[in-house]
Backbone as CSV, one residue per row, in Angstrom:
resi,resn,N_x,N_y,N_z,CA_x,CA_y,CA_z,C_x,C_y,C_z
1,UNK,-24.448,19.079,-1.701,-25.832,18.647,-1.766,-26.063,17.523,-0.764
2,UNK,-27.587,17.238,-0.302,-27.495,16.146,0.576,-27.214,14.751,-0.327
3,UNK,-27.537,14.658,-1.035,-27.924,13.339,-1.891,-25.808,12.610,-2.159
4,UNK,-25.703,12.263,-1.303,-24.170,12.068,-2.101,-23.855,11.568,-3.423
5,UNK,-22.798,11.751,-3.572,-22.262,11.749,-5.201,-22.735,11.852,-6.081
6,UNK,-24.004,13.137,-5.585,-24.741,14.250,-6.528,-23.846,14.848,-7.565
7,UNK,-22.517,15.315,-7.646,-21.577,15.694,-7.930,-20.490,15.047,-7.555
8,UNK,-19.076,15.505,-8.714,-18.012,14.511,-8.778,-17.092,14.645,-7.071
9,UNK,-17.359,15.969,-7.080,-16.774,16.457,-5.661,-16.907,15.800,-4.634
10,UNK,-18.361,16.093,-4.831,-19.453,15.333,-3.540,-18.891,13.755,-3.103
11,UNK,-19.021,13.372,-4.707,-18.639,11.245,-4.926,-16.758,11.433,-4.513
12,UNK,-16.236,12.145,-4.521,-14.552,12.090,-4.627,-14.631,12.222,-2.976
13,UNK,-15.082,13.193,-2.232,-14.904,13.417,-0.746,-15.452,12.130,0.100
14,UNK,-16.934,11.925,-0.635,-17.004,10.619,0.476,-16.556,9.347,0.028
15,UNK,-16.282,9.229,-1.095,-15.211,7.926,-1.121,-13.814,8.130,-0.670
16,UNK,-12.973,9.096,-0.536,-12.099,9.559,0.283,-12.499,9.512,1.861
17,UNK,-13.174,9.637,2.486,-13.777,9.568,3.244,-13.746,8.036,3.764
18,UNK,-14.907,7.656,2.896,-14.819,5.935,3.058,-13.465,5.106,3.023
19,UNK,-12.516,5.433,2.461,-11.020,4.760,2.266,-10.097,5.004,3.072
20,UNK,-10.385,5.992,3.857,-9.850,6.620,5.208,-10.190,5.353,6.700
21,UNK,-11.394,5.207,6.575,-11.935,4.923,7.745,-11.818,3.316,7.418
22,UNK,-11.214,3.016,6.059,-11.297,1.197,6.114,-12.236,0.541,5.314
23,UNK,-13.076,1.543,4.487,-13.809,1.232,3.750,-13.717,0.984,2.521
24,UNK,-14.710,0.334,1.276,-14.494,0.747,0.156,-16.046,0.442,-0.910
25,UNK,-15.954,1.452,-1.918,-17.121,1.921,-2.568,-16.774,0.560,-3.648
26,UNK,-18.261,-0.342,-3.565,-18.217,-1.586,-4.401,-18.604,-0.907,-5.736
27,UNK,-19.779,-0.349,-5.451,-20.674,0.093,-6.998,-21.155,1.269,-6.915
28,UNK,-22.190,1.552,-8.008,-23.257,2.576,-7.683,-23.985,2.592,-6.781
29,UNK,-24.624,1.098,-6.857,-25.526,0.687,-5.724,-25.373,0.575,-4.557
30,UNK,-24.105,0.262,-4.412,-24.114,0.439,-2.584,-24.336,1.732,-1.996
31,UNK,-23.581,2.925,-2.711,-23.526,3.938,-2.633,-24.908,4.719,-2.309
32,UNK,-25.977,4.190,-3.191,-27.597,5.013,-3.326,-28.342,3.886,-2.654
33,UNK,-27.713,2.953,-2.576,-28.892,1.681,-1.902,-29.950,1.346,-2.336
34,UNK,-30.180,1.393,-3.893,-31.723,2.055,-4.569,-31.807,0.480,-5.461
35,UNK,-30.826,-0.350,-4.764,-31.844,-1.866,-5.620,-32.919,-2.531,-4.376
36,UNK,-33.980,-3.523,-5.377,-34.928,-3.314,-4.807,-34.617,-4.534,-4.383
37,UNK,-35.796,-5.138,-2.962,-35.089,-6.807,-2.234,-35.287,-7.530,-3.060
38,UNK,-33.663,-8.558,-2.849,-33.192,-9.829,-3.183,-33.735,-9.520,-4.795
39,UNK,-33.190,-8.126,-5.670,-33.029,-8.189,-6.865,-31.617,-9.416,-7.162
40,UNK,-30.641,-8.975,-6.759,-29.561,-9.852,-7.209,-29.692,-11.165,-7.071
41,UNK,-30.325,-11.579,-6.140,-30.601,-13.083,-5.714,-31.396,-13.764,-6.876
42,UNK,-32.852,-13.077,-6.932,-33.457,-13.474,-7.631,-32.953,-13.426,-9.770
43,UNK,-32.566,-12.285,-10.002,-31.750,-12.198,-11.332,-30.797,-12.408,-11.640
44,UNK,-30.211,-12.754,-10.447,-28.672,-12.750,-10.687,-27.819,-12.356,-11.088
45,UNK,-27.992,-10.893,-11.334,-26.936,-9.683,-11.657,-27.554,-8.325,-10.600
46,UNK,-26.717,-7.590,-11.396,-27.302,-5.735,-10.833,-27.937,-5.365,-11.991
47,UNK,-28.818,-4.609,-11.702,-29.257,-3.871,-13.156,-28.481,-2.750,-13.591
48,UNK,-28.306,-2.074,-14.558,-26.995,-1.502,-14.641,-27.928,0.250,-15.430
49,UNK,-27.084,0.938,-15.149,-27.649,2.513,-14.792,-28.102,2.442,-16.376
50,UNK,-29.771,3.376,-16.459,-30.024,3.590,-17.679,-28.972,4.820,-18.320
51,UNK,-28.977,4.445,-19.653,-28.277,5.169,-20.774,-29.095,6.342,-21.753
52,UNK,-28.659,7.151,-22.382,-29.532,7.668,-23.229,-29.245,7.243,-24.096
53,UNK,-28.858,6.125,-24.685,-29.223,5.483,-25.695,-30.179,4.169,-26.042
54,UNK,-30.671,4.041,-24.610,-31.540,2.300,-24.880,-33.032,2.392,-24.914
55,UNK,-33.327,3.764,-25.756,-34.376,4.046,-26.692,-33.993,3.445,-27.559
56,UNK,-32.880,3.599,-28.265,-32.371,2.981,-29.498,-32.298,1.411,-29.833
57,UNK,-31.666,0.959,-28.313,-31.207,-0.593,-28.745,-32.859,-1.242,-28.178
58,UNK,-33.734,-0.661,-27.520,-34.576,-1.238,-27.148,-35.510,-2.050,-28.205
C-alpha cells in the first residue's frame, strides 16, 4: 500500500529498511508525521493513539 506501515509487512520492510541505511523508527509519529505544530512543545508529551476503549474511560 502507499500509506506505510499500513500493514505489519509494510511497517517490518521499511523499518528494516530504515536500520539498514543508519536509521531508526522513534514512534508512531515520526513514522506518519501526523502531530500537529509545536504539539509537544506546547503539551509536553505526544498524544498517544486512540483506543477502542476511551468511550469507556472518557
Amino acid at each position: 500500500s502507499p500509506i506505510p506501515a499500513m500493514s505489519m509487512v509494510s511497517y517490518a520492510a521499511g523499518a528494516r529498511y530504515l536500520s539498514l541505511i543508519g536509521g531508526n523508527c522513534l514512534s508512531f509519529y515520526d513514522w506518519y508525521c501526523d502531530l500537529p505544530p509545536s504539539s509537544p512543545q506546547t503539551w509536553g508529551e505526544q498524544t498517544d493513539v486512540p483506543e477502542s476503549a476511551d468511550w469507556y474511560n472518557s
